[in-house]
N, C-alpha and C positions, 0 to 999 in steps of 0.2 A: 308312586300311586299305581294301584294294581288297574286293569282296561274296565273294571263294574265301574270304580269311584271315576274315572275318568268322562265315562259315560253321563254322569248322570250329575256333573257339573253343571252350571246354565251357562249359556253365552258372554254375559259379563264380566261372571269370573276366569273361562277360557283368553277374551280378549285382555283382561286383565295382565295373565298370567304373560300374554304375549309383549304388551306396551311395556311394564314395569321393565322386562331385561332392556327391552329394547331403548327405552328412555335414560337405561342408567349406562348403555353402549354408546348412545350419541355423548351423553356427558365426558363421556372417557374421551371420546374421538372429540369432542372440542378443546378440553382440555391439552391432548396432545398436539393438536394443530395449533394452540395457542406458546406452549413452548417450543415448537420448533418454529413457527413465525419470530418469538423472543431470538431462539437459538441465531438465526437468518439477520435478524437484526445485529445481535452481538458479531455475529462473523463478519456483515458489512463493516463496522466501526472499525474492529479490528485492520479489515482489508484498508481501510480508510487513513489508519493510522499511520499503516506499515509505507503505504504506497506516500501519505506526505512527507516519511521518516527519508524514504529514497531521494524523492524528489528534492530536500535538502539538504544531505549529502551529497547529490549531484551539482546542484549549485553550491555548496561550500568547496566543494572540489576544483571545480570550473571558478570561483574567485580565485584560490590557490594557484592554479595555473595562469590564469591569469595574470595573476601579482609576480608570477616567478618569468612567464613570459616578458612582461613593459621590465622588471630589472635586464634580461637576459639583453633585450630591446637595448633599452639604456645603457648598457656596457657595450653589446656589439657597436654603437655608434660611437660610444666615447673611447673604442678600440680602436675605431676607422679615423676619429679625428686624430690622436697621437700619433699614428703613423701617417698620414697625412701631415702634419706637423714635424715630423721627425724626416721626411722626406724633405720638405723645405728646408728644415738645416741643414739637412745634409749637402743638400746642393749649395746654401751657401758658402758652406765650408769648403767645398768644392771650387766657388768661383775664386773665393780668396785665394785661396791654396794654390788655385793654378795663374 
């Protein structure tokens, strides 16, 4: 629009001219704040997911060991009692013997 037509607009149509961009900027800008809020969300669950995924393979892990530890348990002891046990024979066999 050349500066004569500009002139000789009235107020309404100027403020007009100014609200419509601006009204259809705010729609953009909420629109945008509304998917990156979605976006924020999504990446929470995400984090939410990944962090329960860890948390139980840490604890399936920690059973594992666990379970491998009470056998390891269980054998060291039933290692101590046969030689323990094999020690007493031996000494009896000893006492005969001599």
């Amino acid at each position: 629009m050349d500066s004569e037509n500009r002139n000789k607009r009235d107020l309404p149509e100027v403020v007009a001219d100014i609200l419509i961009p601006l009204d259809k900027m705010q729609q953009t800008q909420e629109r945008m704040q509304q998917r990156m809020d979605e976006g924020f969300s999504r990446m929470e669950n995400s984090f939410d997911r990944m962090t329960d995924a860890v948390i139980d393979a840490m604890n399936r892990q920690t059973a594992r060991y666990d379970t491998v530890q009470t056998a390891q348990t269980g054998q060291e002891t039933e290692v101590r009692e046969l030689r323990q046990r094999l020690e007493n024979l031996e000494k009896i066999v000893y006492k005969r013997a001599g």
